[in-house]
Backbone of each chain as ProteinMPNN parsed JSONL, in Angstrom:
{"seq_chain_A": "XXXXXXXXXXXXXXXXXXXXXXXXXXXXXXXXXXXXXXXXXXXXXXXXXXXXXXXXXXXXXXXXXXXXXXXXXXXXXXXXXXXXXXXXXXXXXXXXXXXXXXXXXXXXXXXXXXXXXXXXXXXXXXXXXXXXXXXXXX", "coords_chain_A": {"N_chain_A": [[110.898, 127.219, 167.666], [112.408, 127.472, 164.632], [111.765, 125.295, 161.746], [114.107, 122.646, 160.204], [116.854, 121.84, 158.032], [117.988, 124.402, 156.238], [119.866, 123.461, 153.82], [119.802, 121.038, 153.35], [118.07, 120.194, 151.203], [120.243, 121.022, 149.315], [121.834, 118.643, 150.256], [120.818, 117.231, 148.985], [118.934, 115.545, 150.292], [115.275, 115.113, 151.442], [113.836, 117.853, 152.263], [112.405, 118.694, 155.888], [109.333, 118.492, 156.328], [106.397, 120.541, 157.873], [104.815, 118.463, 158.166], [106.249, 116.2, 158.382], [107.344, 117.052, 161.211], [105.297, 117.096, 162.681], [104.767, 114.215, 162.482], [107.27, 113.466, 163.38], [107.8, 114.543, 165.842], [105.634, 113.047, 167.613], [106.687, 110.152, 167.364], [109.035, 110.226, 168.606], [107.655, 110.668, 171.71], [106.861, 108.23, 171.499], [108.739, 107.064, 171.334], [109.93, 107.191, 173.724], [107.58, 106.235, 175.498], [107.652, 103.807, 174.985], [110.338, 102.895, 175.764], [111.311, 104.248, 178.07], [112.94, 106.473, 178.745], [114.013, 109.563, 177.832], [114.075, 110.988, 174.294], [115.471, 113.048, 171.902], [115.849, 115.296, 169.022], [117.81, 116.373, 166.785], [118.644, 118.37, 164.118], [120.44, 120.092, 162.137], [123.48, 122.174, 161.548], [126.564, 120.615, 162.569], [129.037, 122.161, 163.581], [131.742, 121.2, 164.699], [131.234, 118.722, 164.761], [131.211, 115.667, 166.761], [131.477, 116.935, 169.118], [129.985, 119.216, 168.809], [127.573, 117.645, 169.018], [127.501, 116.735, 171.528], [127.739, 118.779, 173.144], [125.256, 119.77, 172.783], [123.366, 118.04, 173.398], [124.273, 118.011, 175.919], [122.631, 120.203, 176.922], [119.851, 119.795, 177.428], [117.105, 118.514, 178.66], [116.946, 116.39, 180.902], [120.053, 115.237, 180.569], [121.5, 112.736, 181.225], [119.633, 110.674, 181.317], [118.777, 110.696, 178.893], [118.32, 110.292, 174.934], [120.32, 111.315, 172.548], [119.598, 112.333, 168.879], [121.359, 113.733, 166.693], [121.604, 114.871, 163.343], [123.56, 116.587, 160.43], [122.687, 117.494, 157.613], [124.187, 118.66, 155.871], [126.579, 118.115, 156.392], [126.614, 115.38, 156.137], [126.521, 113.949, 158.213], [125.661, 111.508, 161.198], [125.122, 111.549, 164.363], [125.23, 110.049, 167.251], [124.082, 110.337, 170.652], [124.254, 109.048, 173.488], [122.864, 109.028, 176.902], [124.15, 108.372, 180.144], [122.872, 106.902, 182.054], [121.245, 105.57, 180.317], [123.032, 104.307, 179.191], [123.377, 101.781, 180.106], [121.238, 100.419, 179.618], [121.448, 100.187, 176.373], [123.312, 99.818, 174.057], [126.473, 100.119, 172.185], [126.542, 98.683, 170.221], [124.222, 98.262, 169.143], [123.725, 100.791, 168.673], [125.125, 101.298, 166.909], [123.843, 99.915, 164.78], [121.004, 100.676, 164.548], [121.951, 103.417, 163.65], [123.181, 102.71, 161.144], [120.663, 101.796, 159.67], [119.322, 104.298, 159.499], [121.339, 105.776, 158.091], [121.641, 104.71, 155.888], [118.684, 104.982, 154.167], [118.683, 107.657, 154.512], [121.172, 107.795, 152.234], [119.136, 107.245, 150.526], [117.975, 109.697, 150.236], [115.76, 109.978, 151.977], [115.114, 111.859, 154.289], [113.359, 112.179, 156.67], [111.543, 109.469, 157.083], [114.148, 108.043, 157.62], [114.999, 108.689, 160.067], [112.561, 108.52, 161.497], [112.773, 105.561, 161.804], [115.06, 104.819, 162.832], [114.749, 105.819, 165.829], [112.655, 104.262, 166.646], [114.048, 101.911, 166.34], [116.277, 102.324, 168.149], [114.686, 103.196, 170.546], [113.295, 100.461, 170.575], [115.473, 99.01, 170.979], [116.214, 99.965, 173.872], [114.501, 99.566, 175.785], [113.817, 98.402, 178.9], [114.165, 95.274, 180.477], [110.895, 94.114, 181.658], [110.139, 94.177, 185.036], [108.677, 92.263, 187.729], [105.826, 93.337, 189.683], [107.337, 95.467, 190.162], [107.276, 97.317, 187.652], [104.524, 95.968, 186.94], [102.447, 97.152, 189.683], [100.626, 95.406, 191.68]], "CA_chain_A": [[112.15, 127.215, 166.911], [112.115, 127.236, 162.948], [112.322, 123.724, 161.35], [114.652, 122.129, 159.165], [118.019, 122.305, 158.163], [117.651, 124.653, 154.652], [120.993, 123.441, 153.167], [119.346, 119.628, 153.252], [117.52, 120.264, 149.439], [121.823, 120.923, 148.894], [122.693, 117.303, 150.217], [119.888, 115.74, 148.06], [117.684, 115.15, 150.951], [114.215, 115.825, 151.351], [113.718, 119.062, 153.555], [111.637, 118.428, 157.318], [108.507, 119.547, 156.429], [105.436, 120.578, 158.85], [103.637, 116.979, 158.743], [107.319, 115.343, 159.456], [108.002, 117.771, 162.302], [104.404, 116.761, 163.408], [105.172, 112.879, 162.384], [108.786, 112.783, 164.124], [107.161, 114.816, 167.457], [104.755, 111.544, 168.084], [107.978, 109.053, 167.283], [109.427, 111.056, 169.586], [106.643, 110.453, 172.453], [106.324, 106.615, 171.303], [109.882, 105.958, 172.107], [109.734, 107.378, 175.231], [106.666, 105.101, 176.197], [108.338, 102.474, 174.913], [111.649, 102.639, 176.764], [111.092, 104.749, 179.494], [113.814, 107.265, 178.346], [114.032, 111.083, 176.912], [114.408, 111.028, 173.411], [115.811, 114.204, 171.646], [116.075, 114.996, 167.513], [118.539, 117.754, 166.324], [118.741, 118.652, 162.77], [120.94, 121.507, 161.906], [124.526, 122.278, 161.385], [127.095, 120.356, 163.887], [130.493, 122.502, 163.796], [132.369, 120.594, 165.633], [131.17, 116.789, 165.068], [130.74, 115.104, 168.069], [131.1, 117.801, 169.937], [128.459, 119.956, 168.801], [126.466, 117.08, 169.208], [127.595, 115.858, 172.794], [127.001, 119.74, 173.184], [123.434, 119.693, 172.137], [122.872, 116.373, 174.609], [124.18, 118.669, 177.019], [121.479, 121.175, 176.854], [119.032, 119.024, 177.3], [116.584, 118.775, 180.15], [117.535, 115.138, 181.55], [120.884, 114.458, 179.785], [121.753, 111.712, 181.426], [118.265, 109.647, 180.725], [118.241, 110.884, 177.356], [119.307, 110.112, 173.603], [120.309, 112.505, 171.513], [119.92, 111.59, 167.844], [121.705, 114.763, 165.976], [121.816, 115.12, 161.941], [123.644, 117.613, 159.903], [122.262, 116.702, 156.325], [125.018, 119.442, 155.103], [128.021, 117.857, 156.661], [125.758, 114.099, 156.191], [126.775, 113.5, 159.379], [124.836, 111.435, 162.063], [125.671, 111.673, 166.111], [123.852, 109.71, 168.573], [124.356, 110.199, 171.801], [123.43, 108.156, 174.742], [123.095, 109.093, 178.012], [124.802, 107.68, 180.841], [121.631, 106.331, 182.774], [120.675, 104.985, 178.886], [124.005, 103.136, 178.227], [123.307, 100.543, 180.549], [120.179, 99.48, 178.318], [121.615, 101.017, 175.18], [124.874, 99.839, 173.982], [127.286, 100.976, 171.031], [126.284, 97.933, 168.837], [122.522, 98.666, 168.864], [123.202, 102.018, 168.338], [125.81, 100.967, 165.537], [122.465, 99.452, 164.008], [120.282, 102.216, 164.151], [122.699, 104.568, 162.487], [122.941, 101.899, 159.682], [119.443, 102.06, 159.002], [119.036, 105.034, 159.192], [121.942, 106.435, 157.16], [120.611, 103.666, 154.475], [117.594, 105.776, 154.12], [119.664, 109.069, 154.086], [121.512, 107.74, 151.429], [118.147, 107.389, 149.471], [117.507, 110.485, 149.744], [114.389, 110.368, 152.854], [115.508, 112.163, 156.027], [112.043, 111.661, 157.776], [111.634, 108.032, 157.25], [115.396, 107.406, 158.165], [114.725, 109.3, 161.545], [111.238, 107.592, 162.348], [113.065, 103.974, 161.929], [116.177, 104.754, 163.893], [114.982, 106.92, 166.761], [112.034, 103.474, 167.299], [114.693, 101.125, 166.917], [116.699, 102.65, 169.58], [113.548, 102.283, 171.984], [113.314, 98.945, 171.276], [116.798, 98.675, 172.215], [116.802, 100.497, 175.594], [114.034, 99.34, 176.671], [114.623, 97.202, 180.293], [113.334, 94.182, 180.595], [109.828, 94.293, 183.008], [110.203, 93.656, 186.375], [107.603, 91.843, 188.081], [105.449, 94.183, 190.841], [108.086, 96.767, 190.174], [106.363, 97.789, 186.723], [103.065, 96.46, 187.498], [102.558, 97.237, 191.272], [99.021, 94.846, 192.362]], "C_chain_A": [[111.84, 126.833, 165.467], [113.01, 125.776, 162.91], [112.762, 123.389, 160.211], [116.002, 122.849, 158.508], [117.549, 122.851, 156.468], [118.759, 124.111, 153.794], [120.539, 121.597, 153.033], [118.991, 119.402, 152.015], [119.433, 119.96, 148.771], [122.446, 119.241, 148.508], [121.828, 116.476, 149.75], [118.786, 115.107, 148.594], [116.61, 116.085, 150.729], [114.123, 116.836, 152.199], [112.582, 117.999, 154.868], [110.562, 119.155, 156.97], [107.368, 119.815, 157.593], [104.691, 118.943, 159.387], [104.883, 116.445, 158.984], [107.81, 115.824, 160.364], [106.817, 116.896, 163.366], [104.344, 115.091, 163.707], [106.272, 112.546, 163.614], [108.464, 113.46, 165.719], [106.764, 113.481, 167.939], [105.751, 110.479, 168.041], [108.62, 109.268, 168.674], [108.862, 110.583, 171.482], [106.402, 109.105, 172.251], [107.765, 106.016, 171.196], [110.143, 106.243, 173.645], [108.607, 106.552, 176.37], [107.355, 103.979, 175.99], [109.529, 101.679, 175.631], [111.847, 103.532, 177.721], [111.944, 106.108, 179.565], [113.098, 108.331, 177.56], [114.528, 110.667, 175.985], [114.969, 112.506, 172.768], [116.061, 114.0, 169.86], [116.98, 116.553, 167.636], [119.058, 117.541, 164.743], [119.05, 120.207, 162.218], [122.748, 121.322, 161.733], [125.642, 121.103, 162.735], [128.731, 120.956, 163.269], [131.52, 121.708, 164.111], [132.342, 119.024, 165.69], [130.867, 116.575, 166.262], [130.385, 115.905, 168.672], [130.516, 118.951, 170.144], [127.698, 119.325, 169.265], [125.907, 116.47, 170.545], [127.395, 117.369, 173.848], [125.484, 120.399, 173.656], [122.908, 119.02, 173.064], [123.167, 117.036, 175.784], [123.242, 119.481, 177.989], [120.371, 120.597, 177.287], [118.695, 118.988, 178.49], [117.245, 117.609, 181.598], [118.396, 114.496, 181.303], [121.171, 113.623, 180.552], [120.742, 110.286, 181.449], [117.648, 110.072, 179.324], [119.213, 110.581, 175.844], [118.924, 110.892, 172.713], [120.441, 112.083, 169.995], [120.522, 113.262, 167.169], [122.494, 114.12, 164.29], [122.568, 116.295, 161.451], [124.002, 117.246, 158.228], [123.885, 117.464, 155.237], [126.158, 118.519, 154.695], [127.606, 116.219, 156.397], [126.902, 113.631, 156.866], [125.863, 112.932, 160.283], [125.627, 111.135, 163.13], [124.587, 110.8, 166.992], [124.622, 109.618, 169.522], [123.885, 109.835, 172.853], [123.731, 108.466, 175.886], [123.631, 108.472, 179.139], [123.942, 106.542, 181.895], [121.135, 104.763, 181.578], [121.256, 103.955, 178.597], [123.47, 102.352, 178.745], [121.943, 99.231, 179.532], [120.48, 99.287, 176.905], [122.759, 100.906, 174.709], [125.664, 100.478, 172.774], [126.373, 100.107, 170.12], [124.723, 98.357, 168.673], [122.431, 100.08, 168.717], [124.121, 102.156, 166.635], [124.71, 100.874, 164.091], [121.441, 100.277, 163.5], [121.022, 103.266, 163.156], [122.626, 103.733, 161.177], [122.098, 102.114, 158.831], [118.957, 103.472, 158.434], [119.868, 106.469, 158.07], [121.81, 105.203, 155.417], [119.59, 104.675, 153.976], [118.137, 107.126, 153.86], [120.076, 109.364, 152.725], [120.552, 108.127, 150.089], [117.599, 108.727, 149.51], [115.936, 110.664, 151.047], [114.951, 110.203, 154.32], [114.585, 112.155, 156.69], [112.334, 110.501, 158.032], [112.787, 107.652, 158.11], [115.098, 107.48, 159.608], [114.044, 108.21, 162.397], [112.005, 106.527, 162.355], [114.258, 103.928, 162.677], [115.5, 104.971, 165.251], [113.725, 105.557, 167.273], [112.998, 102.611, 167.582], [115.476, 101.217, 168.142], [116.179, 102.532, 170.898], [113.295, 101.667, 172.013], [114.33, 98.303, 171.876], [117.075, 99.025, 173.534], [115.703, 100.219, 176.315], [113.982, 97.706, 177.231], [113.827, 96.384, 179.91], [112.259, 94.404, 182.117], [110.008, 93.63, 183.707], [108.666, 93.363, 187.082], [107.11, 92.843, 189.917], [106.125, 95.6, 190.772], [107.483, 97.898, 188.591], [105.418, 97.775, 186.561], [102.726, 95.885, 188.791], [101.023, 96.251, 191.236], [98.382, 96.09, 193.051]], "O_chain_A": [[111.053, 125.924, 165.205], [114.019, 125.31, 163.44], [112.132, 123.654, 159.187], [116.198, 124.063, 158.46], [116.984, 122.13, 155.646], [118.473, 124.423, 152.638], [121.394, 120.986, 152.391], [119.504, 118.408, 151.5], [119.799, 119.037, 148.043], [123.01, 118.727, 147.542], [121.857, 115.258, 149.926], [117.94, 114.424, 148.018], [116.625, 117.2, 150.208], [114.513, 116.42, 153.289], [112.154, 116.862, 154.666], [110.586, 120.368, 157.181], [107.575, 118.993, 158.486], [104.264, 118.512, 160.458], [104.842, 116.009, 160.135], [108.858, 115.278, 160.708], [107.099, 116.278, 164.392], [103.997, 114.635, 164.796], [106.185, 111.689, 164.494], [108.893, 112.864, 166.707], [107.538, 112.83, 168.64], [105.552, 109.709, 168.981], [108.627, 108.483, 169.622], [109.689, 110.239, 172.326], [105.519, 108.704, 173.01], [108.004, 104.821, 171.02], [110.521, 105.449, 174.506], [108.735, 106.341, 177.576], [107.616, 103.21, 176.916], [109.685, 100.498, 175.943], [112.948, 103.394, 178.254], [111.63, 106.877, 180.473], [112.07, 108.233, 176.891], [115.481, 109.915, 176.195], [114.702, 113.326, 173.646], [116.373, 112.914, 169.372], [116.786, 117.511, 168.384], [119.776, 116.617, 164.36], [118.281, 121.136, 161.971], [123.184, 120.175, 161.829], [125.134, 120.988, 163.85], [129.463, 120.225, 162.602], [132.368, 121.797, 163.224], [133.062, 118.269, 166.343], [130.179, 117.407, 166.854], [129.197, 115.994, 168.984], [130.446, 119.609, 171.182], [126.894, 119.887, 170.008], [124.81, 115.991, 170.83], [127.02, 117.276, 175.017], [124.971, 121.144, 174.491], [121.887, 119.455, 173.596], [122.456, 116.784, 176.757], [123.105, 119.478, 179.212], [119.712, 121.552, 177.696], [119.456, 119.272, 179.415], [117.736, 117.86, 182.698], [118.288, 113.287, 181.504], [120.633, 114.453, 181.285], [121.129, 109.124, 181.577], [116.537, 109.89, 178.825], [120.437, 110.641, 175.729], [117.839, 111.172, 172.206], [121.457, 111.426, 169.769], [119.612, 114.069, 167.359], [123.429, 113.342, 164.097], [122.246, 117.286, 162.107], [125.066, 116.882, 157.726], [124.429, 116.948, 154.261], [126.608, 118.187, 153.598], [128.665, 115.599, 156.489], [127.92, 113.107, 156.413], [124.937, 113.726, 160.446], [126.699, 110.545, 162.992], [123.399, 111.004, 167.242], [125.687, 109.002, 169.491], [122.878, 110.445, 173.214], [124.909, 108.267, 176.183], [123.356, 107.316, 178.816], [124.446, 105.525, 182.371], [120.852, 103.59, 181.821], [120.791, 102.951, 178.058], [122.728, 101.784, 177.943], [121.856, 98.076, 179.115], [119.926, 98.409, 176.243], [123.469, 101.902, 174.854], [125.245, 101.598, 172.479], [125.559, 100.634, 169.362], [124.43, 98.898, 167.607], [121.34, 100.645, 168.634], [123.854, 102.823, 165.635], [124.711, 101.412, 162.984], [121.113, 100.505, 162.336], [120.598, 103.748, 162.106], [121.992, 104.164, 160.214], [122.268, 102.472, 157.666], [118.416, 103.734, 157.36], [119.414, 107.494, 157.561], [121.961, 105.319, 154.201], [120.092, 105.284, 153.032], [117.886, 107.611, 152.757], [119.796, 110.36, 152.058], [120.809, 108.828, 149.11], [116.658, 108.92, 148.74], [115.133, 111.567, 150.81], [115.161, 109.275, 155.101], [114.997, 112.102, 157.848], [113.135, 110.187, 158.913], [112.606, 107.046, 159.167], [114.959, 106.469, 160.295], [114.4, 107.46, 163.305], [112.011, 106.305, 163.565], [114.487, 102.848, 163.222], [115.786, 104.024, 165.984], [113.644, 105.62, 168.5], [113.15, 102.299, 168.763], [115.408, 100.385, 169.046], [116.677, 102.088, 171.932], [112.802, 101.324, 173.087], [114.357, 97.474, 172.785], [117.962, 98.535, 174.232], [115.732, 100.546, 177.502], [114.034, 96.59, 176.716], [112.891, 96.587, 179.137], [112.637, 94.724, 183.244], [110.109, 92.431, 183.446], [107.704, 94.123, 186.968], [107.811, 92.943, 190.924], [105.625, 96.639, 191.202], [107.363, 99.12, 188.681], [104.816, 98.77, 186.158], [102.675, 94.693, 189.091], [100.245, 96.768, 190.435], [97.284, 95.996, 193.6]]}, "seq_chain_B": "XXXXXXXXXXXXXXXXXXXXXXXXXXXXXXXXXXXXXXXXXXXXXXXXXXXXXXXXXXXXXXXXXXXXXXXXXXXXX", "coords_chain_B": {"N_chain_B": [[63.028, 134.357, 127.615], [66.059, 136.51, 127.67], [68.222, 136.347, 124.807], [70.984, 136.825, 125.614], [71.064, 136.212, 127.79], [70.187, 133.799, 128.454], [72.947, 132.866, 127.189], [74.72, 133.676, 128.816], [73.795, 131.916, 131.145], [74.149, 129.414, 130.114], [77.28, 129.709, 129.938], [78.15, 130.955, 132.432], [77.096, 129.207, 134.092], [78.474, 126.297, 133.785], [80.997, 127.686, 133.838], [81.525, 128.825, 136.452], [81.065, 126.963, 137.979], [83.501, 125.262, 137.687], [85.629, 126.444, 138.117], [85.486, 126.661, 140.862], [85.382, 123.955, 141.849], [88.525, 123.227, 140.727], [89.381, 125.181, 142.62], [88.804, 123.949, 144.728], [89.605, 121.291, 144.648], [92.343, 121.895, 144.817], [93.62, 123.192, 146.872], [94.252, 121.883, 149.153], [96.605, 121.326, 148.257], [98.093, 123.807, 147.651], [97.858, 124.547, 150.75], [99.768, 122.557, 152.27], [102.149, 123.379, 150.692], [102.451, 125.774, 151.071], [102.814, 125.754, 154.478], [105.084, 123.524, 154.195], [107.041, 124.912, 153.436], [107.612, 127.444, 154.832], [108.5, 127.858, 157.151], [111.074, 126.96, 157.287], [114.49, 127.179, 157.751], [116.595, 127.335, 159.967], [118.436, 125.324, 162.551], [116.528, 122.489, 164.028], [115.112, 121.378, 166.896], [113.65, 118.708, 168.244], [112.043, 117.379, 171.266], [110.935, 114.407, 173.008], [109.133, 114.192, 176.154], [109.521, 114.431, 179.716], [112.076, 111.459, 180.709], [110.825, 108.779, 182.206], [110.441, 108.253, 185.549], [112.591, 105.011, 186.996], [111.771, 102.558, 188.369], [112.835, 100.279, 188.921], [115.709, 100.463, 189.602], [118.016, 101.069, 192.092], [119.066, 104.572, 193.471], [121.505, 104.998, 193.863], [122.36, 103.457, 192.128], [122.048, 105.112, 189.959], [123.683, 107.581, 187.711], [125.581, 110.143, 188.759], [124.917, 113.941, 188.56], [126.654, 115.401, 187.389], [128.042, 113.731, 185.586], [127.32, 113.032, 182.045], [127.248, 112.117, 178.958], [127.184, 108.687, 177.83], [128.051, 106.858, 176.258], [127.788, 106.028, 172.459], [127.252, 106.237, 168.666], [129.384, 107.481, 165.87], [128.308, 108.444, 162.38], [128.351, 108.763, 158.893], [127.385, 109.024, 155.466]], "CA_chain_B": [[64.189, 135.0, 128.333], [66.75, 136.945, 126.443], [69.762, 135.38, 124.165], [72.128, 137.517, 126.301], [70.616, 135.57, 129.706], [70.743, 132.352, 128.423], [74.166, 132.277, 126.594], [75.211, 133.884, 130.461], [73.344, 130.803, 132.077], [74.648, 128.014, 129.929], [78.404, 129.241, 129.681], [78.426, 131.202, 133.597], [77.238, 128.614, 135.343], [79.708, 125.582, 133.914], [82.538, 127.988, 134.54], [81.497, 129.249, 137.948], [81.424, 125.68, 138.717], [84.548, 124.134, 137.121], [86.495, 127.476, 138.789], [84.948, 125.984, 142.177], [86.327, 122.539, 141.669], [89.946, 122.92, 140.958], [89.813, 125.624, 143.93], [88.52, 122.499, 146.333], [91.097, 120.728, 144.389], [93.932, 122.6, 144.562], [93.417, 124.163, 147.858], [95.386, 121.081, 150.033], [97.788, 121.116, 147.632], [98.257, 125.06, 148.06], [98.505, 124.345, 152.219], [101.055, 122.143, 151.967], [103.475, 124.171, 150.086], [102.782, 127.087, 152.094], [103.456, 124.959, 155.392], [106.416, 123.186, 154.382], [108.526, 126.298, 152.881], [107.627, 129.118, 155.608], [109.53, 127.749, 158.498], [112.747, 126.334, 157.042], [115.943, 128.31, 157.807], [117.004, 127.181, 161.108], [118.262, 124.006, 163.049], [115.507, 122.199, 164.577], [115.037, 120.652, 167.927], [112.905, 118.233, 168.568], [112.009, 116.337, 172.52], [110.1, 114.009, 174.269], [108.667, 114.3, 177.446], [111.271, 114.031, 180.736], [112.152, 110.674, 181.053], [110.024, 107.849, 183.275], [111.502, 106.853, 186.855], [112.967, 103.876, 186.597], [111.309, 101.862, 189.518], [113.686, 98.962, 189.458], [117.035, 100.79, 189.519], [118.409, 102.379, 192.941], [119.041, 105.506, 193.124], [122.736, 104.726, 193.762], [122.867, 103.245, 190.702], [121.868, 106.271, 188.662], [124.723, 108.743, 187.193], [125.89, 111.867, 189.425], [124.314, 114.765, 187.8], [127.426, 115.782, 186.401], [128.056, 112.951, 184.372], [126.258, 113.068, 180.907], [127.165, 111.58, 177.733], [127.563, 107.797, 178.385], [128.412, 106.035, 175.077], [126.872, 106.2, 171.552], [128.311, 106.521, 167.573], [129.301, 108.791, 164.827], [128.161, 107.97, 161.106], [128.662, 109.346, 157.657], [126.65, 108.187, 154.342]], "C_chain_B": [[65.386, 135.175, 127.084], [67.653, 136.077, 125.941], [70.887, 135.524, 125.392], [71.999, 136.151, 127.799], [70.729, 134.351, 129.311], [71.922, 132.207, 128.299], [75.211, 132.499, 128.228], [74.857, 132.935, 131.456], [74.122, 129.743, 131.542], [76.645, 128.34, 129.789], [79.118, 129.717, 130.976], [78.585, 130.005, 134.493], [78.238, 127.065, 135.536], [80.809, 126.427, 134.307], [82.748, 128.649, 135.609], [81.936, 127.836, 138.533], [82.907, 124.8, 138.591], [85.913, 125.412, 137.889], [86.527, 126.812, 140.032], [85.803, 125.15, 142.528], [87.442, 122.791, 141.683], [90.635, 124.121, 141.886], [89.988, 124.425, 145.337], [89.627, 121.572, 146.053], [92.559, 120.902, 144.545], [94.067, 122.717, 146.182], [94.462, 123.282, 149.326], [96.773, 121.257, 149.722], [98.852, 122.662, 148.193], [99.12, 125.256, 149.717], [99.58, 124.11, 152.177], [102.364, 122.683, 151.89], [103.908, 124.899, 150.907], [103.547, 126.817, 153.243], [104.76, 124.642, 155.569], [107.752, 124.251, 153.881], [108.578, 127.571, 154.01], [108.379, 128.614, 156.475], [110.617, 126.783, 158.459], [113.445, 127.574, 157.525], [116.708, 128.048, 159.087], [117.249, 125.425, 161.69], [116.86, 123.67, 164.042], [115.959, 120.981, 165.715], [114.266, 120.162, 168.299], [112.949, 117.336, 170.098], [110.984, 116.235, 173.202], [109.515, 114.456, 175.286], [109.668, 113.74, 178.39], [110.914, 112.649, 180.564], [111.04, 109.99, 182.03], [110.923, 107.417, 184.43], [110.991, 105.921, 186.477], [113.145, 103.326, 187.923], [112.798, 100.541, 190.25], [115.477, 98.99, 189.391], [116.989, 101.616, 190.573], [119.03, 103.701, 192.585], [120.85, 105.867, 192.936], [123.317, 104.173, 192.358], [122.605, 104.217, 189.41], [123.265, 106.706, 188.756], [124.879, 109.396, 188.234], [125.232, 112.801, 188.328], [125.652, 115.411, 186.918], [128.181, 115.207, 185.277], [126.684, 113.087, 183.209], [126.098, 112.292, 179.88], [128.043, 109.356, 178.197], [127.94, 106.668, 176.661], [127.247, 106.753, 173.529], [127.913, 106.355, 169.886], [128.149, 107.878, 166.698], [128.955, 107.974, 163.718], [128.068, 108.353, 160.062], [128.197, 108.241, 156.766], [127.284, 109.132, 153.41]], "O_chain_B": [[65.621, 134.489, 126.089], [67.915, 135.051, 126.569], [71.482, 134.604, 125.953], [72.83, 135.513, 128.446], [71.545, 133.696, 129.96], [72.419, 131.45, 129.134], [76.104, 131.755, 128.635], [75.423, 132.967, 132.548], [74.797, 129.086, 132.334], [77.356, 127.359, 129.573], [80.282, 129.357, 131.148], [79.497, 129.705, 135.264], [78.665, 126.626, 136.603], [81.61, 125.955, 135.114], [83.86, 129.09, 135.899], [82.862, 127.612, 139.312], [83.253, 123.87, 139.32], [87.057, 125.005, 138.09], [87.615, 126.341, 140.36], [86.766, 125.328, 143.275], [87.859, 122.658, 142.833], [91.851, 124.246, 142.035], [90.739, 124.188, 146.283], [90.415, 121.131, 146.889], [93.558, 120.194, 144.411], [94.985, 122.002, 146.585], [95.135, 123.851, 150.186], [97.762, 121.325, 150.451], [99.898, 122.657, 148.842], [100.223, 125.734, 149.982], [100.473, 124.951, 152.074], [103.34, 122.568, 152.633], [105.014, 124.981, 151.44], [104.671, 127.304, 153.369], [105.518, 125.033, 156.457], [108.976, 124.219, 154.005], [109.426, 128.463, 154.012], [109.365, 129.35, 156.501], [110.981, 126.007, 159.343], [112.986, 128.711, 157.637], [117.68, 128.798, 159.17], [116.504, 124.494, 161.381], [116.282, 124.549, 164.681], [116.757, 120.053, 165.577], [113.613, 120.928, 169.008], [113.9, 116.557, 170.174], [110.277, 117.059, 173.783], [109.385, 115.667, 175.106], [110.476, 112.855, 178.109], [109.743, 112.37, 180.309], [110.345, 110.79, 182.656], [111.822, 106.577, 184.411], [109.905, 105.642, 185.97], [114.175, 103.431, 188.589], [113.328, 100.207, 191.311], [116.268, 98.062, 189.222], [116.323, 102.651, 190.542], [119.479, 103.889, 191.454], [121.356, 106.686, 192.17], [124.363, 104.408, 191.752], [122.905, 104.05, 188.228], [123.997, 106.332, 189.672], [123.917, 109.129, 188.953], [125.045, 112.323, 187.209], [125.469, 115.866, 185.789], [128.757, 115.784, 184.354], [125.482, 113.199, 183.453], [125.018, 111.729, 179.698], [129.127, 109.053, 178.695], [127.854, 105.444, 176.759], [126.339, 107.584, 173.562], [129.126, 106.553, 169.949], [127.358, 108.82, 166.708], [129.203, 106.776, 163.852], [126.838, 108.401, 160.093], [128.37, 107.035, 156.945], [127.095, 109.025, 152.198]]}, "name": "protein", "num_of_chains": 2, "seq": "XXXXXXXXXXXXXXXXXXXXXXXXXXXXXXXXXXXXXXXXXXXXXXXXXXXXXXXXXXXXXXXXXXXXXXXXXXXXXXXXXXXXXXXXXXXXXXXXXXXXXXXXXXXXXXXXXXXXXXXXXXXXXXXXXXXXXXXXXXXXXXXXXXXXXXXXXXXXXXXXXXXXXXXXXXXXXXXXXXXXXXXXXXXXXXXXXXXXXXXXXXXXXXXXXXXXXXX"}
């Protein structure tokens, strides 16, 4: 799938280029180790607001163990959506937080960065607390 | 050795070489560009790997498969 929303240069941000597609992949993969959860990035138009974006989370292989972070730099809009498996680790206010940060960063003008620092904080937020034998079996 | 062959040695071979250089120089820079401008135009989807079972949660306590979206916010900058 072609990357990056082109109308992003428009809203002042930096475009997605090849090394932050390749950057925000591995983020991607290092919140998922981290909290045990599907992560998901969408960066493109959302019609609809939410519900493009709760849409999008739909699509998705494991929506209900996954979080959807969706951008649309046009409409500088951000969506996160949390799966239903997710909430229980994953609440509004810690996701309140993340958006903060990461529309902080927006503001300045760096839609990578913003991404990478939301989309970890979120896996430090959902991830459970370790269970003893049940995470590491003897 | 002739005039012609020298004045072709001493002013070829600095500017064979200094051509060289700000090719090796340039030449990341060049990538780059190319890279990040050819495959704009489209939304992008990026995901993980499926999820990890989650050892210490029954299975009763997971979702129904037809539940999906379980909380989360909207935000505007």
């Amino acid at each position: 799938m072609p990357g990056g929303d082109p109308t992003a240069i428009e809203s002042g941000l930096s475009p997605i280029t090849q090394a932050d597609r390749r950057s925000l992949q591995g983020v991607l993969e290092k919140a998922r180790t981290i909290s045990g959860f599907g992560f998901a990035l969408y960066v493109g138009p959302l019609p609809d607001g939410r519900g493009s974006a709760i849409a999008e989370h739909g699509a998705l292989q494991d929506p209900a163990s996954t979080v959807l972070v969706a951008v649309s730099p046009t409409a500088r809009q951000l969506e996160i959506v949390v799966g239903v498996n997710v909430a229980v680790d994953l609440d509004d206010r810690a996701c309140e937080l993340a958006a903060l940060s990461m529309t902080s960063s927006f503001a300045a003008g760096d839609l990578a960065a913003g991404l990478r620092e939301g989309i970890v904080m979120l896996a430090e937020h959902a991830r459970h607390p370790r269970v003893l034998h049940l995470d590491d079996p003897a | 050795m002739s005039p012609v062959l020298a004045v072709g040695l001493f002013l070829g071979v600095p500017i064979t070489l200094g051509i060289i250089l700000y090719a090796l120089v340039s030449a990341p820079m060049w990538l780059r560009s190319a890279s990040g401008t050819g495959e704009e135009g489209g939304p992008l989807l990026l995901t993980s790997p499926r999820p990890l079972p989650d050892p210490s949660r029954l299975p009763s306590e997971l979702a129904p498969a037809g539940s999906l979206a379980g909380g989360g916010v909207s935000a505007r900058w």
